[in-house]
C-alpha positions in Angstrom: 23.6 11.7 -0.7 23.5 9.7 2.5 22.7 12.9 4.8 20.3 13.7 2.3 18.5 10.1 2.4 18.9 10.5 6.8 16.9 13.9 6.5 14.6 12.3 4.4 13.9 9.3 6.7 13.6 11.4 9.6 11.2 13.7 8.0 8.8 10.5 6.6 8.8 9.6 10.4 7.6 12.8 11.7 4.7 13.0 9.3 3.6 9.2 9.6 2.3 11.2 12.8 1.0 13.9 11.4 -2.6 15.0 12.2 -4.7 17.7 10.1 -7.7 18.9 11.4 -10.4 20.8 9.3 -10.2 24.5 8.9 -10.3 27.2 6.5 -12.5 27.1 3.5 -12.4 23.2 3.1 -10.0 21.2 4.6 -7.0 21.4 2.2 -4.3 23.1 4.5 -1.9 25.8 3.0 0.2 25.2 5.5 2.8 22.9 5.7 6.0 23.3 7.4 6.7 26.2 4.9 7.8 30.0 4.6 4.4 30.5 3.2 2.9 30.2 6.7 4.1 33.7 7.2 2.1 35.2 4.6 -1.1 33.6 4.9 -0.1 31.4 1.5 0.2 34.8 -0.1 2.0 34.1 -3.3 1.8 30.8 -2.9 2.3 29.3 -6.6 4.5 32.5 -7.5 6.8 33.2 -4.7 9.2 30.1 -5.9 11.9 31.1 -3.8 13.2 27.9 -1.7 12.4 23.6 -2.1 8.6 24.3 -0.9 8.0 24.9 -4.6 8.4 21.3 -5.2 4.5 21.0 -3.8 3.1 24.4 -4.2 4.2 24.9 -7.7 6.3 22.4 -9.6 7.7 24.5 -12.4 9.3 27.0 -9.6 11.6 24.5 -9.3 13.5 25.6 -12.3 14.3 29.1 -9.9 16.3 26.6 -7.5 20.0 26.3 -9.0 21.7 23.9 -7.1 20.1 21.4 -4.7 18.2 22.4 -1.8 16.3 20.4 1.0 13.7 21.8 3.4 12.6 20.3 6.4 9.7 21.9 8.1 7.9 21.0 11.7 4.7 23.2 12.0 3.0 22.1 15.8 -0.8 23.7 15.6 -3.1 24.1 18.6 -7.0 24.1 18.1 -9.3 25.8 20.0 -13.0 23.6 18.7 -15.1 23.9 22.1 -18.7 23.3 21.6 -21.5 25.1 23.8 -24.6 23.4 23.8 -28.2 25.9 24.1 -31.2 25.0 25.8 -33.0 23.5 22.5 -30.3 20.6 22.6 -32.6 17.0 23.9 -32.5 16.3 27.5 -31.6 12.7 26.5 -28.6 14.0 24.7 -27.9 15.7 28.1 -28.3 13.7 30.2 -25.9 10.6 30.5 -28.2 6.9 30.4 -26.6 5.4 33.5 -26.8 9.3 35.2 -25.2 12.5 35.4 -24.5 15.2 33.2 -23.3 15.0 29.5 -20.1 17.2 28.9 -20.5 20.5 26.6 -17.6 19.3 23.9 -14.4 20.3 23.7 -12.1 19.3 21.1 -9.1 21.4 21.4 -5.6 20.5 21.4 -2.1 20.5 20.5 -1.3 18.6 17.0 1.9 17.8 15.0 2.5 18.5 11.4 5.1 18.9 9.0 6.7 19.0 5.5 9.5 17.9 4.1 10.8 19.2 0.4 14.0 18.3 -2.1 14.6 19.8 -5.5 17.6 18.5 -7.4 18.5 21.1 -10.5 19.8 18.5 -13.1 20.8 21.1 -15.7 20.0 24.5 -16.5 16.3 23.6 -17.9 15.6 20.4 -16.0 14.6 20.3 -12.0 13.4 17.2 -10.5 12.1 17.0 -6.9 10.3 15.7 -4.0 7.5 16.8 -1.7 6.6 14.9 1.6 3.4 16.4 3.3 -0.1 16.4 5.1 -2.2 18.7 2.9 -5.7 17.3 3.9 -8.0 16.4 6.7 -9.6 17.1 9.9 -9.4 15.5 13.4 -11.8 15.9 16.4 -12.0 14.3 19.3 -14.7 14.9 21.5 -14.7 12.1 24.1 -17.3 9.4 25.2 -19.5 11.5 27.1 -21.1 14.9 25.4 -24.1 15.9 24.6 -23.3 15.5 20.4 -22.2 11.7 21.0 -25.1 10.5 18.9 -23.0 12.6 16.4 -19.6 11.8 16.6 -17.4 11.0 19.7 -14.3 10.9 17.2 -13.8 11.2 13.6 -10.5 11.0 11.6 -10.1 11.8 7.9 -6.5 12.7 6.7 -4.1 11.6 3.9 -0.3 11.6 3.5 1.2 12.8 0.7 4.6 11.6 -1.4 4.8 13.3 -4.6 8.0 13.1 -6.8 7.5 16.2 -9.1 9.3 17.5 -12.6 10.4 20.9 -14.2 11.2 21.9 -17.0 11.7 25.9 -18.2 11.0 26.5 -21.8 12.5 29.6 -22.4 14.1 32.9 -20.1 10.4 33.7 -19.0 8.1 30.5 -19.3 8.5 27.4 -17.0 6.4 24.2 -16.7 6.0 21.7 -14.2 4.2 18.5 -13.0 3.7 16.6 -10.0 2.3 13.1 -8.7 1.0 13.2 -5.3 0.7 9.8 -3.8 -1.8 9.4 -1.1 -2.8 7.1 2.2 -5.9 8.5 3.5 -7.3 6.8 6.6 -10.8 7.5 7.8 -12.0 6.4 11.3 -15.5 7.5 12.9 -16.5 6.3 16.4 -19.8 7.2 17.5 -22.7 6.2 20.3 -25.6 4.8 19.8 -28.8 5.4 22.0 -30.2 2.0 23.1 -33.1 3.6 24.5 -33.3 1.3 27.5 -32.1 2.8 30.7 -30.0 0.9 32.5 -28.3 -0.3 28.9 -26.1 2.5 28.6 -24.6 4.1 25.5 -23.8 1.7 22.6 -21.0 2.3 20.0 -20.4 2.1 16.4 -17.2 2.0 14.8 -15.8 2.6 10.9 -12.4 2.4 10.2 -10.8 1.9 6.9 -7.3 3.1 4.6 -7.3 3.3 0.7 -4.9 4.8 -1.3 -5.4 7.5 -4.1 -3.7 9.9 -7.0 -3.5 13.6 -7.2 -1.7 15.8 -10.4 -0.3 18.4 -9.0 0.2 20.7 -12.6 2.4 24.0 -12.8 2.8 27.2 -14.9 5.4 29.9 -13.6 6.1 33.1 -16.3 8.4 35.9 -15.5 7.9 38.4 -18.1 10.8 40.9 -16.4 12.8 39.8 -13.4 11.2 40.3 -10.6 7.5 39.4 -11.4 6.4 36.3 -11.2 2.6 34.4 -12.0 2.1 31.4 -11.1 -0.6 29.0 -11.9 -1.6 25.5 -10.5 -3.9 23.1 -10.8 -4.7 20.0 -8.2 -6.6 17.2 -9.9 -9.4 15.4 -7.9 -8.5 12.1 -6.4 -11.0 9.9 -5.5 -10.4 7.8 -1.8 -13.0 4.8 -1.5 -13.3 3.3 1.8 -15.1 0.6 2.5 -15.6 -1.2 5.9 -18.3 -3.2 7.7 -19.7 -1.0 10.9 -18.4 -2.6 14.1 -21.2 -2.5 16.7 -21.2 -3.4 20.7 -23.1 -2.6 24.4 -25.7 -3.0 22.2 -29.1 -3.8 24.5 -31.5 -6.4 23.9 -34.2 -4.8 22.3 -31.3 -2.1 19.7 -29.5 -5.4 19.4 -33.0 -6.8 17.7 -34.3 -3.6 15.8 -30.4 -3.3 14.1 -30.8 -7.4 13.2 -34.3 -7.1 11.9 -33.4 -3.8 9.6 -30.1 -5.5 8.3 -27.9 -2.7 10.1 -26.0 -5.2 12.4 -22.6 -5.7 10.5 -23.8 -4.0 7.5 -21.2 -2.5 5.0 -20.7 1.0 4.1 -18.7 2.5 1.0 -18.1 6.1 1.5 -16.4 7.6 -1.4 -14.3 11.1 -0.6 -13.2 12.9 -3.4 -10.7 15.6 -2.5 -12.0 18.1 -4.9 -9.9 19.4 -7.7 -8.1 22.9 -7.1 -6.8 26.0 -9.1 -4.6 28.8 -7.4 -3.6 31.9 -9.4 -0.7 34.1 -7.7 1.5 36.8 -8.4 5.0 38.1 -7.3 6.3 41.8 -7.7 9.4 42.4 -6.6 8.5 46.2 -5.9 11.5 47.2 -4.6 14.8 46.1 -3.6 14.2 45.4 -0.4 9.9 44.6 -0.8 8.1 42.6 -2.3 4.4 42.0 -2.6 2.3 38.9 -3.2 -1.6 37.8 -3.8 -3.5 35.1 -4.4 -6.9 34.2 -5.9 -8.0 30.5 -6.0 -11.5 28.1 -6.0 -11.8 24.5 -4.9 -13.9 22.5 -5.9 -15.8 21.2 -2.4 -19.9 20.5 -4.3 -18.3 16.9 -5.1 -16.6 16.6 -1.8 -19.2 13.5 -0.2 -18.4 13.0 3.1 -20.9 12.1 5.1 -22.2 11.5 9.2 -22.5 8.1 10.2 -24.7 6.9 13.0 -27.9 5.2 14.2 -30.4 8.1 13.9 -33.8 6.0 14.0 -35.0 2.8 14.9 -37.0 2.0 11.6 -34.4 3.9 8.9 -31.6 2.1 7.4 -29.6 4.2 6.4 -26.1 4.5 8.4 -25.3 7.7 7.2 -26.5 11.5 7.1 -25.1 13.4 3.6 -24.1 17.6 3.7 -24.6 20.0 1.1 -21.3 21.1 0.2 -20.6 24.6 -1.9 -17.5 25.8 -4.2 -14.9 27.7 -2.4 -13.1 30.9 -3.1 -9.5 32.0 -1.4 -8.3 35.4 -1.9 -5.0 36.5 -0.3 -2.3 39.5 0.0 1.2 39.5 1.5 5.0 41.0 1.5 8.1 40.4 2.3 10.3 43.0 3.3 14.8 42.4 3.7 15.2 44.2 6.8 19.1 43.1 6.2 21.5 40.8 4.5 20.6 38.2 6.8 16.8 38.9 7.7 13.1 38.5 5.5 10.1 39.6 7.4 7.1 38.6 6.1 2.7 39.4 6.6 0.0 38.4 4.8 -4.0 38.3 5.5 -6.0 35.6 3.2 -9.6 34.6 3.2 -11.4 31.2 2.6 -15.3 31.2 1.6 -17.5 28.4 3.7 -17.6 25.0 2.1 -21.0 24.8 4.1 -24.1 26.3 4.9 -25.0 27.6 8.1 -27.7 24.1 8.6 -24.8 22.2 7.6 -22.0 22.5 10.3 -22.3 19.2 12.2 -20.0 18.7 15.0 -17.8 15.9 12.8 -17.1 18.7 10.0 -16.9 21.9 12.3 -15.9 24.7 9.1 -16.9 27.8 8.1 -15.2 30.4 6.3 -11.8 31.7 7.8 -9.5 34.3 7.9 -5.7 34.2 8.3 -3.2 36.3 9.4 0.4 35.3 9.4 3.7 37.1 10.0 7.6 35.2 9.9 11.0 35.9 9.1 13.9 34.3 7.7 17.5 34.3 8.4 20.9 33.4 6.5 22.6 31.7 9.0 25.6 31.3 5.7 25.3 30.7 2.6 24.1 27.3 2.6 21.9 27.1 5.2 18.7 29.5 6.0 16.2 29.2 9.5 12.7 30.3 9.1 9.9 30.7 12.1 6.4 31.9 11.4 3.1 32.0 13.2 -0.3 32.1 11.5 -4.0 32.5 13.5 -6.7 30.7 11.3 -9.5 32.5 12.7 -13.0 30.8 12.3 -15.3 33.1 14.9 -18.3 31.5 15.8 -20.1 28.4 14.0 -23.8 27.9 15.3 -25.3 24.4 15.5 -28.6 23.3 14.6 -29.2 19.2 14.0 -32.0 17.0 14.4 -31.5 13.9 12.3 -33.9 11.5 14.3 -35.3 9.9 17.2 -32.1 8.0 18.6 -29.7 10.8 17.9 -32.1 13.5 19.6 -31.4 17.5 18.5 -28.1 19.2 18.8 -28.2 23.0 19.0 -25.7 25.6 20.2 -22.6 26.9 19.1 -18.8 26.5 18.4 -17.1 30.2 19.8 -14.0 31.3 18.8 -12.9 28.4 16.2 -9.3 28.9 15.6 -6.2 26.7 14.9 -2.8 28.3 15.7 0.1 27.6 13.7 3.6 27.8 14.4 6.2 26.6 11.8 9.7 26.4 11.9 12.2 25.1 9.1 15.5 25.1 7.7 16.5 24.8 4.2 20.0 23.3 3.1 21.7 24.0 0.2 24.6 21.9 -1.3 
């Protein structure tokens, strides 16, 4: 039990510093730490087959028959580099005290992790334990480039606890529930254009933590051994900030227009609601050494509400610019393969629909729709103890930019090539 709670521990650290960043069809992330980065989430509420179940689908945790923990580290690199066109302002250019504004690159190297327990407390009752960063999106474009009316950073993530139950019915039917546990913390850092010269760039900063609740609901039926449906469904949970902007290097005459239209210290509620979620999947054991998976699933991104937040004229008051946000659709297909007693390969390919329209993508919420292709293995280092590596390209292609949302913040065009995040996961599961 000790070695257990000392996994545990070390696992909560890791993830305190855990970044998402947004990708795919929205920004929930399949990809945690788990075997499931090797096929592209194929089978992802069926496959049941090691302590990741405890997140992806509670009642697979009735599978499990003694206890298992999973620890997973997953680093990811993003390639986000924004090329501005010639319709972007000269102002936006152009730095204020001279010189040239950078293009916009946001890529970089970012941690991420899970960590899973499932406890089998008889032969019908599982109990277990999910530690994980399942939502978000990071960017960080620097002081300096030509969006910076737009964003200079922005932050939106959430970690996870979520103690979860299981309980099987019968041979074939099993039922589980989960309740996720969140701290999402939203920060957004942005310029402002105090028109005078020699004034330089102002800033504007929103920073604020709330906490929220997710169900995370689970059906698994086997009607024969070997095939497996699962079915889950993520409730909404709603995350309220709500912070007073923080403004400085504000010049004399922005420092009077944000006094005299009540935006100096003004507060701003933004309510996120991490939309609600339903993934159907399917497991066939086809033969005995394959086995093939797919997925279909929606999420429900049209109630999403995030919004910009700037200073995008000098006689608006609003603080904020909203998006039009659609429903999307995941589809995915996988296998694994036992190459030998010790070794599972694994594939899959999966694709996300766009959460936005193509007038939509604004450099704080870079998405569009994605594919992923993912490969990993497995190995039984003994009985009780099993590695796993995987690698999975999110691949994003090429996400045009068209913005003008006032005066101050000037028009951003060009384009975002080759979006892509690159994961790499690697875990080990302990039995006991």
């Amino acid at each position: 039990m000790m070695k257990t709670l000392g996994f545990g521990i070390v696992g909560f650290f890791c993830l305190l510093v855990t970044m998402t960043t947004a990708e795919a069809g929205g920004l929930y992330l399949y990809e945690v730490g788990s075997p499931d980065v090797g096929l592209a989430a194929a089978g992802y509420a069926a496959r049941a087959s090691d302590a990741s179940t405890a997140f992806t689908n509670p009642a697979g945790m009735t599978r499990l028959k003694q206890p298992s923990l999973m620890l997973g580290v997953q680093p990811m690199y993003v390639h986000l580099d924004f090329n501005p066109d010639s319709n972007t302002s000269p102002g936006n250019q152009e730095l204020p005290l001279g010189g040239s504004a950078d293009d916009g690159d946001s890529s970089g190297l970012l941690p991420a992790g899970g960590l899973f327990y499932v406890h089998p407390v008889n032969d019908k009752l599982a109990l277990g334990l999910a530690v994980d960063g399942y939502f978000g999106l990071s960017s960080d474009y620097g002081n300096n480039w030509v969006g910076r009316y737009y964003v200079q950073q922005v932050t939106l993530q959430a970690l996870a606890i979520q103690p979860a139950v299981a309980w099987q019915i019968n041979d074939q039917l099993s039922v589980g529930a989960g309740v996720a546990v969140l701290n999402g913390i939203l920060k957004y850092n942005t310029a402002i254009n105090n028109i005078e010269p020699l004034a330089g760039d102002g800033r504007l900063r929103y920073e604020d933590n709330a906490w929220a609740v997710q169900y995370n609901l689970g059906v698994l039926y086997e009607p024969v051994d070997g095939t497996r449906f699962g079915l889950t469904y993520l409730s909404q949970g709603n995350v309220n900030f709500s912070d007073k902007i923080k403004l400085k290097g504000l010049g004399p005459g922005m420092q009077a227009i944000l006094d005299n239209t009540g935006r100096t210290g003004a507060k701003l509620d933004i309510n996120i609601n991490m939309p609600q979620a339903v993934m159907f999947s399917v497991y066939h054991q086809y033969t005995d050494k394959l086995a093939l998976m797919a997925n279909l699933g929606w999420q429900e991104w049209s109630s999403f509400g995030f919004v910009d937040i700037g200073i995008y004229s000098v006689n608006d008051t609003n603080l904020n610019a909203e998006y039009n946000f659609n429903d999307t659709w995941h589809v995915a297909f996988g296998g694994e393969y036992r190459l030998s007693e010790p070794w599972l390969l694994s594939a899959g390919i999966a694709y996300d629909s766009n959460m936005l329209n193509g007038n939509d993508v604004s450099p704080a919420l870079p998405v569009g729709e994605t594919w992923r292709f993912g490969f990993g293995s497995r190995y039984n280092w003994s009985q009780d103890l099993t590695l796993g590596a995987a690698y999975e390209l999110a691949w994003g292609g090429d996400l045009d930019v068209d913005l003008n949302r006032g005066p101050l913040a000037g028009q951003l065009s060009g384009s975002y090539d080759n979006v892509a995040i690159h994961f790499l996961s690697l875990n080990a599961e302990w039995r006991f």
